[in-house]
Every structure is written in C-alpha cells, then in structure tokens.
N, C-alpha and C positions, 0 to 999 in steps of 0.2 A: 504494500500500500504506500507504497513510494510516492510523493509527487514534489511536481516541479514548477517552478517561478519564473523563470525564464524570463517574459516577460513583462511580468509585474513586477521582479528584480529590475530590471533593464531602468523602469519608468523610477521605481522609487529611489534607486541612486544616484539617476541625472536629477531627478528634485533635490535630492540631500546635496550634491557638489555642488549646483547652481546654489543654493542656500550657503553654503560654506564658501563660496569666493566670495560673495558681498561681505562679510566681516571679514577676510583671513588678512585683509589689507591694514584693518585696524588695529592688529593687534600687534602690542609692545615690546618687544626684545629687552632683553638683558637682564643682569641679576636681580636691578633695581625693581623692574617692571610689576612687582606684584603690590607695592607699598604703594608705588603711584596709582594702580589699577585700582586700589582699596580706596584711596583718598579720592580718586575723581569719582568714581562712581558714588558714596556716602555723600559727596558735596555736591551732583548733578541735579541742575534747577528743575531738571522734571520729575522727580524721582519724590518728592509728593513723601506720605508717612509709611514709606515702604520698611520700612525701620521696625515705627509702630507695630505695621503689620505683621512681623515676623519675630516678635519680643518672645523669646523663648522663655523669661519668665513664669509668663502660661499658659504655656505651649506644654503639650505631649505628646508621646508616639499615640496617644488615642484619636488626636485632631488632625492626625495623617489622614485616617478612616473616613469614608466618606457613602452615604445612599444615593450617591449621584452617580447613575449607570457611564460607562464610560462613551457607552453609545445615545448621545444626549445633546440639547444644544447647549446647554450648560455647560457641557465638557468642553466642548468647541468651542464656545468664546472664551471659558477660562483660559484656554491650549492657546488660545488667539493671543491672549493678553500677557501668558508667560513667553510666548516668542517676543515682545515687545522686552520683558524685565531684561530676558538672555541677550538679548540684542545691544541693549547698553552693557550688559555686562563684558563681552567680546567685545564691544567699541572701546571699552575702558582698561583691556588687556585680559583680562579674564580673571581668573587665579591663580594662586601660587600651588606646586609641585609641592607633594609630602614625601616627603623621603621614606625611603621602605626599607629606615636602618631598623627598627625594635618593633615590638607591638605596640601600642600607645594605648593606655587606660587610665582608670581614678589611682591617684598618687607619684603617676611618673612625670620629675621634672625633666623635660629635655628641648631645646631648642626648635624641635620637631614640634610639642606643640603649639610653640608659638606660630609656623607656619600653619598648623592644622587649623589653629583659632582664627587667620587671616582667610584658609578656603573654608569654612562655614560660616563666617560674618559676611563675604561677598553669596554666598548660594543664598544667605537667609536664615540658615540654621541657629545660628548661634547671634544676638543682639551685640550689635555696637559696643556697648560700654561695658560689654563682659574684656574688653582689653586683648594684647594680646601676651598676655603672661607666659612664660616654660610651662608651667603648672596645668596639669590634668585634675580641672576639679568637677563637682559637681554641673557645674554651667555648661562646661565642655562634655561631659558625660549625657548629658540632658542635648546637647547636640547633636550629638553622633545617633544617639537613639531615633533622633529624630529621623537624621540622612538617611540611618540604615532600612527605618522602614518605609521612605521615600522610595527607593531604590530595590525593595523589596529583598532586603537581607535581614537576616537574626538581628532584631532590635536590642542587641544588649552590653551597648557602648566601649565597646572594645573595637578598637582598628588593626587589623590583623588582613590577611589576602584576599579576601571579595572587596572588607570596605577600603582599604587604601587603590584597589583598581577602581573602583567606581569612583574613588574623591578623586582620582589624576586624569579620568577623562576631562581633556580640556571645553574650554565652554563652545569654543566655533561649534566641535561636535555634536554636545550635545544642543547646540541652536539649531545645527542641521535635523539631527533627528527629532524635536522637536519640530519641525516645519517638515518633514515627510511624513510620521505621525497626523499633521493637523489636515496634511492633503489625504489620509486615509479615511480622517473623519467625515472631512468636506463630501468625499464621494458616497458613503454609505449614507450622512444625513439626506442627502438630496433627491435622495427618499425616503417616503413617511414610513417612521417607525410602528410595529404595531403594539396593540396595549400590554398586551403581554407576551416576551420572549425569553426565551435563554442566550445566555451570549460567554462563549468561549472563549478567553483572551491567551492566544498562543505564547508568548514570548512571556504573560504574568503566570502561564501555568493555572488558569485560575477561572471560574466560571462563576458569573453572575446570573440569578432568576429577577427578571424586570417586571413591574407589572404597572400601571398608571404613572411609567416616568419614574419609579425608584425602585432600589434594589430589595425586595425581600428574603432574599438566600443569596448569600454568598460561600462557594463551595470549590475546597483546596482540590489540585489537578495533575495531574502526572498526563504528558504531552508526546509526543513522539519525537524520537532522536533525529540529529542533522541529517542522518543517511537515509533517515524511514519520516518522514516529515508529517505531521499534522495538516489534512490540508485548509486551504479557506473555501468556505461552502456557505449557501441558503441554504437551507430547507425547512421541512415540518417535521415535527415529531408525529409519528402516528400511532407507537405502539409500542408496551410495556412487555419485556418480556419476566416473567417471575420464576425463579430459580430456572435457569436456560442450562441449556444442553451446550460442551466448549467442543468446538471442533479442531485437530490439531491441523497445522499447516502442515505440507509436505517438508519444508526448511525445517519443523522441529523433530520430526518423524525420522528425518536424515541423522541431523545435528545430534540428538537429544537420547531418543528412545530406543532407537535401534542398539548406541553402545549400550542404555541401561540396561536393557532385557540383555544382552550377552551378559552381564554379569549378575542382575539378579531375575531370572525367568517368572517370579511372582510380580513384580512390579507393575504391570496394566491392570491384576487382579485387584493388588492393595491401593489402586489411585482409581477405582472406578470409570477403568478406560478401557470401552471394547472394540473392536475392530469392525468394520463391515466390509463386504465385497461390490464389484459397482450391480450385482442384482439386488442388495439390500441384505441379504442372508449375510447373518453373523457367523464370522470367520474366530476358530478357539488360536491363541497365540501357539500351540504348540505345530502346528499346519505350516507355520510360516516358519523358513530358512532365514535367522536372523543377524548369520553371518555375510548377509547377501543386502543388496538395495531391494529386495521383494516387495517387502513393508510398504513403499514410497507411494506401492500403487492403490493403495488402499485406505480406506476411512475412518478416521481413530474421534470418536467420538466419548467426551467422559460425561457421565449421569452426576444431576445435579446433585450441588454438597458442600459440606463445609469447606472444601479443597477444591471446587473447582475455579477454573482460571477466570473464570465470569462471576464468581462468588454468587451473592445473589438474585443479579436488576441486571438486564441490557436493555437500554433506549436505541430505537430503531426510529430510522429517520433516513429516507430516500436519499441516496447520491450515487454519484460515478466511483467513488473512491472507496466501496463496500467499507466505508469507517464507519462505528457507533460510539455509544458513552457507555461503560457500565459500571459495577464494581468492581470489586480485585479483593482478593485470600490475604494480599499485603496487603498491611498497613500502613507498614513502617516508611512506603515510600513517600509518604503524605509529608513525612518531617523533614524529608531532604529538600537542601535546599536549592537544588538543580534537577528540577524535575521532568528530566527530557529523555526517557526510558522506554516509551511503548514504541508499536510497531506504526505510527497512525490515529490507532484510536484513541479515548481519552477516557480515563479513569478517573469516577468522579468521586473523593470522600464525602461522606454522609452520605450517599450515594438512597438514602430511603426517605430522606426529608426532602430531595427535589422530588422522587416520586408521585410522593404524598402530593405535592402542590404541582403535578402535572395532572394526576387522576383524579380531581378534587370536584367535579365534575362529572362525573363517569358512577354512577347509581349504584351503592353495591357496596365500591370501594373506597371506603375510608381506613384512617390506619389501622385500627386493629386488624380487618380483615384481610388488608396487606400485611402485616406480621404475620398472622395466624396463616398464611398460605408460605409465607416463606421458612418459618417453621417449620411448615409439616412438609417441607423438602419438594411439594408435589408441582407439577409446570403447570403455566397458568401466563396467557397471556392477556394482556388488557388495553382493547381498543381504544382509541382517544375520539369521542364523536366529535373532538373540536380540539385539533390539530395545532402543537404549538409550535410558532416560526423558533429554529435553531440559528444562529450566527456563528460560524468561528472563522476569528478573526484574528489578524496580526497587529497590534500596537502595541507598541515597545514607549513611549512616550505618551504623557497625556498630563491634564493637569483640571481635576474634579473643582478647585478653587483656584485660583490664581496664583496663590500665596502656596500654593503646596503641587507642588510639580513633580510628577511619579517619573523613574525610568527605571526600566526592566531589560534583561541582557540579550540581546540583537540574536541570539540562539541560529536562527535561519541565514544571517547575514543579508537581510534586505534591507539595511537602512544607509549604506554606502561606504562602511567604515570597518576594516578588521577590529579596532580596537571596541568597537560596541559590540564584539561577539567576546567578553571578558569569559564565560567558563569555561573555552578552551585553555587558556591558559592556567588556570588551578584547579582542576576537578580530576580527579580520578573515573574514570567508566566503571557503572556497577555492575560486579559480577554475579548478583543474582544466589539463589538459592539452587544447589547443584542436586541435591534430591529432588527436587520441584521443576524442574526445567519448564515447564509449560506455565507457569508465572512470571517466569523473568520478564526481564527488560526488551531482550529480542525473541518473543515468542509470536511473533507474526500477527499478533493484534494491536 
C-alpha cells in the first residue's frame, strides 16, 4: 500500500522555495546577528503586544491545546497571521543556534542557556524580561514545555535530541513550511466542510472527530512509514467492522511465518491462524512443504481475538489504496514518539470511543452493546445509514491561535527541506515483537 506524491511533492516544494527566497535575503550573518535579530524584532513598530501575548507567566503546555479543528477557517487565518509574526522574525535575522554540547534542564548553568533563553524569547516561548541568564530555571523550564509541545514532543522540559533539532531549524524554514502548510489549507477550505468528519493529520500522527466546527475526540495514531506511506484521500466511512477477521499479506507469509513454523510446527495453531486454499476449503499446516515458498500461494486468515492484528474495530471507508483505521494488540506504540510504523493504514488508540461517536446513530448500537459484542469475541459488522466524510491529510505546520504555532516532522519530505524530515536523523526503526510478527510495524497493513 505504497503510495506516491510525485506531484503534489513537485507543487509543495516550488511553494516552500519561492516562500524561502523572499526572506533568505534578509537574513543576518555573523556571530553578532542573533542579539541584533532579538533587539530589532522586541523594538519593531508593528509588533503591537506581541510580548503581552506570549507572557509565559500564564502560559502552559495546556494553552498549547486547542478544539479548533485544524481543518477550519480559524486555522487558516490564525496560519495566515503567524506567517506575518515568522516573517518579521526572518526579516530580523531569525534566531540564535543552541549548541548541542550537554543536555540542558532545571539547574544547569551554562552559556548555552543563555543562547536557549534568546531562541525562545524570539519564537515566543519564553517572555522578555525572563532575561537572558546561564541559569536553567523555572521560567526556562516552563518554556521549553511549552516548544516541546508546540512541536509535538514529550513536554517535559529537558533539551536533549528531538528538542535541540527542532529549536535549530532556522526560521526562513520554518516560514517556508508554514506558507506551504497554509496553501494546503487554502485548497481543502475552498471547499465547504461538512458538519461532521474525521480528519487524519499524517505528519501529527494524530486524528481529530469534528462535529459543528470543533473537535470532540481527539485520538493518538501510528501512520505508515517513508517506504509504505499513509496516503491522502476523501472518502466516507460506511462500515464498522467488530472483532474482524486479519488476513496475512503474502510479504508476511514469506518474511515471517514460513521461518516460524520451520521451527515451531504448532505456531498457526497457538495464534489462531488457519490456512485456506483458493476453492475456500481449509488447508491442515501439516499438507504444506514448509521448507518450500508453497505457503505464498495460499490464505492465512487469523479468527478474531485478543491477538489478533486488527484487535478489535476496523473502519472501512472506500478508496484506491485498500487502507482503513483500526485497532492494534499494541499499545505500546501509542507512546512513541515517532509514530511512522504501519504499512499505510492507521491505527487508531481508543480506537472504541471514535466508534461509539461514528455509530451513535445506527438503532441498536450504543456502547454497551458495542462492548458486549466485542467481548463475546463474535463478528458483527455495523452499517452506517449516514456515512461519515474521512480526510487524511498532510500538515506538518498550522497555527489553531496565532500566538501558538504547531510544527510537526516533515516525515514524507513534502514540505521542501531535508532538514524538516528531523527523525531521520535520531530514531532508531522499530523492531517489532518477533513472536508476533503479524503486529509489527511492517506487517503489510
């Protein structure tokens, strides 16, 4: 379930470089350039109580949060009005570079936070007259929380290798990708939203339930990796499947199954995985040569259950790209902070409270009856007489308030810039559970 950008890449990175050569001329060289870029910009006649605005006093990583759908006009003018802030900020030199000698947190004095305290007084983060001390204190800590969850990392004020890549992209870039972001917006507002959708945000891993203009469920996401790509699509939702039947891809069957069963021959019996042939007649494992590709040609279907690779919801929703949403046996992937692991599809946590607010409607089923079927392990699918619009979409850039400008990591590389695709450079690839193979990260869903 591979797909390709081609060119919607093509379009969004001649946007980002055309956006990136009107400031790159502005900006200031030399050692000095961060002190003067702090002073003109704090002293810029039009810059009004942008100050005000941004008094991290009382401020929290809570007023990051926002029920403002990203697909919104609100989003859009806010995105509008922080290209305006980014803009003097690049005219003004930008920010200073943090040095990636230590890790920086509460009690370390070092030279380095005085640079840290001059790039979060220019983004916003951090108020004016918190100074710019050596000193890592509270004010600074109450910063960094802030950025980190701007930018959609562990809000727990330590600078360490996600937040020091995300504080050194310079500001040209992120003004670029902020203005190809707002031309994504531009294109999907320009047509009317409807009252109620779900909306997939690829790059934040993350997925919003909209309903009258704001967000009633927001719902963490595990997205598909660079090579196997999440793609961007319309459609409708039309149907719930309840505890679903997982079919294995021929890629796992090769990869996966075929060495297990050479070494444990029980292993389709203890995972609830049986075979079929293409008349439909169930094929016993012991029939098949499993020192051979024999396997490959055949249908490896596992019965619903605690283990299986769909757990217990697949949302089905028409496209080219045979992708859906479901749940997932992992959990754990939920907590990583680089969640670009599936084949395509998207793995939704809490994956039973969108459910609930897709079939809420639908005669029969409300939650306990949805529990009570998914308990009793038995399939059950559930029609939607009234079909909800899906989105998944790419915005890596947005800004719900003006004052509070989100960026998320360029994952796909469509926004113009190697440097906005930051987890390649510090992540490790997950190697998945090797007893389970058909959960992993590349298990062809």
């Amino acid at each position: 379930m591979t797909f390709h950008h081609a060119g919607r890449q093509a379009l969004t990175r001649r946007r980002f470089l055309m956006g990136s050569a009107l400031v790159a001329a502005a900006s200031a060289p030399g050692a000095a350039y961060a002190q003067n870029a702090l002073n003109d910009l704090l002293n810029a006649p039009g810059r009004g109580n942008w100050d005000d605005q941004f008094d991290t006093r009382g401020a929290s990583v809570r007023q990051v949060s926002s029920l403002t759908p990203v697909f919104s006009q609100q989003t859009f003018a806010s995105t509008q009005s922080a290209i305006g802030t980014y803009s003097q900020i690049a005219a003004n030199g930008g920010w200073p570079e943090v040095p990636e000698r230590q890790v920086l947190k509460i009690g370390v004095q070092s030279p380095d936070v005085a640079q840290l305290r001059q790039r979060l007084i220019i983004s916003g983060d951090l108020e004016q007259e918190a100074g710019t001390s050596p000193a890592f204190d509270s004010y600074v800590d109450a910063a960094v929380k802030r950025f980190q969850a701007r930018h959609g990392l562990p809000a727990d004020g330590v600078v360490a290798d996600h937040t020091f890549k995300a504080l050194n992209v310079s500001a040209n870039l992120r003004l670029g990708q902020l203005q190809t972001n707002a031309a994504r917006l531009q294109e999907r507002l320009a047509q009317e939203l409807p009252y109620r959708f779900v909306m997939v945000n690829i790059p934040a891993a993350a997925i919003e339930a909209v309903e009258g203009g704001q967000i009633v469920q927001r719902h963490t996401a595990v997205v598909g990796k660079v090579d196997r790509q999440t793609p961007i699509l319309e459609s409708q939702i039309t149907n719930l499947n309840l505890n679903p039947y997982w079919h294995a891809p021929e890629s796992i069957v090769r990869r996966d199954i075929i060495p297990l069963m050479q070494k444990d021959p029980t292993y389709l019996q203890r995972n609830n995985i049986h075979i079929f042939g293409p008349d439909g007649q169930e094929i016993p494992p012991q029939a098949i040569n499993w020192n051979s590709d024999e396997a490959t040609k055949y249908l490896f279907r596992q019965d619903p259950g605690a283990n299986n690779a769909m757990a217990s919801v697949k949302i089905n929703f028409p496209n080219k790209h045979a992708v859906y949403m479901h749940d997932t046996p992992q959990q754990g992937l939920f907590s990583e902070l680089m969640r670009f692991e599936s084949s395509g599809c998207v793995r939704v946590q809490n994956v039973r409270d969108l459910i609930v607010w897709l079939a809420r409607d639908e005669p029969g089923w409300d939650r306990q009856t949805i529990e009570r079927v998914i308990s009793a392990r038995t399939r059950q699918d559930i029609d939607l007489s009234h079909p909800v619009p899906v989105f998944f979409a790419y915005v890596s850039a947005w800004a719900t308030d003006p004052t509070v400008v989100q960026f998320r990591d360029d994952i796909y590389h469509l926004d113009g810039s190697e440097q906005l695709a930051m987890s390649e450079l510090t992540t490790t690839p997950y190697q998945g559970d090797q007893q389970n193979p058909y959960v992993r990260g590349d298990d062809g869903y």
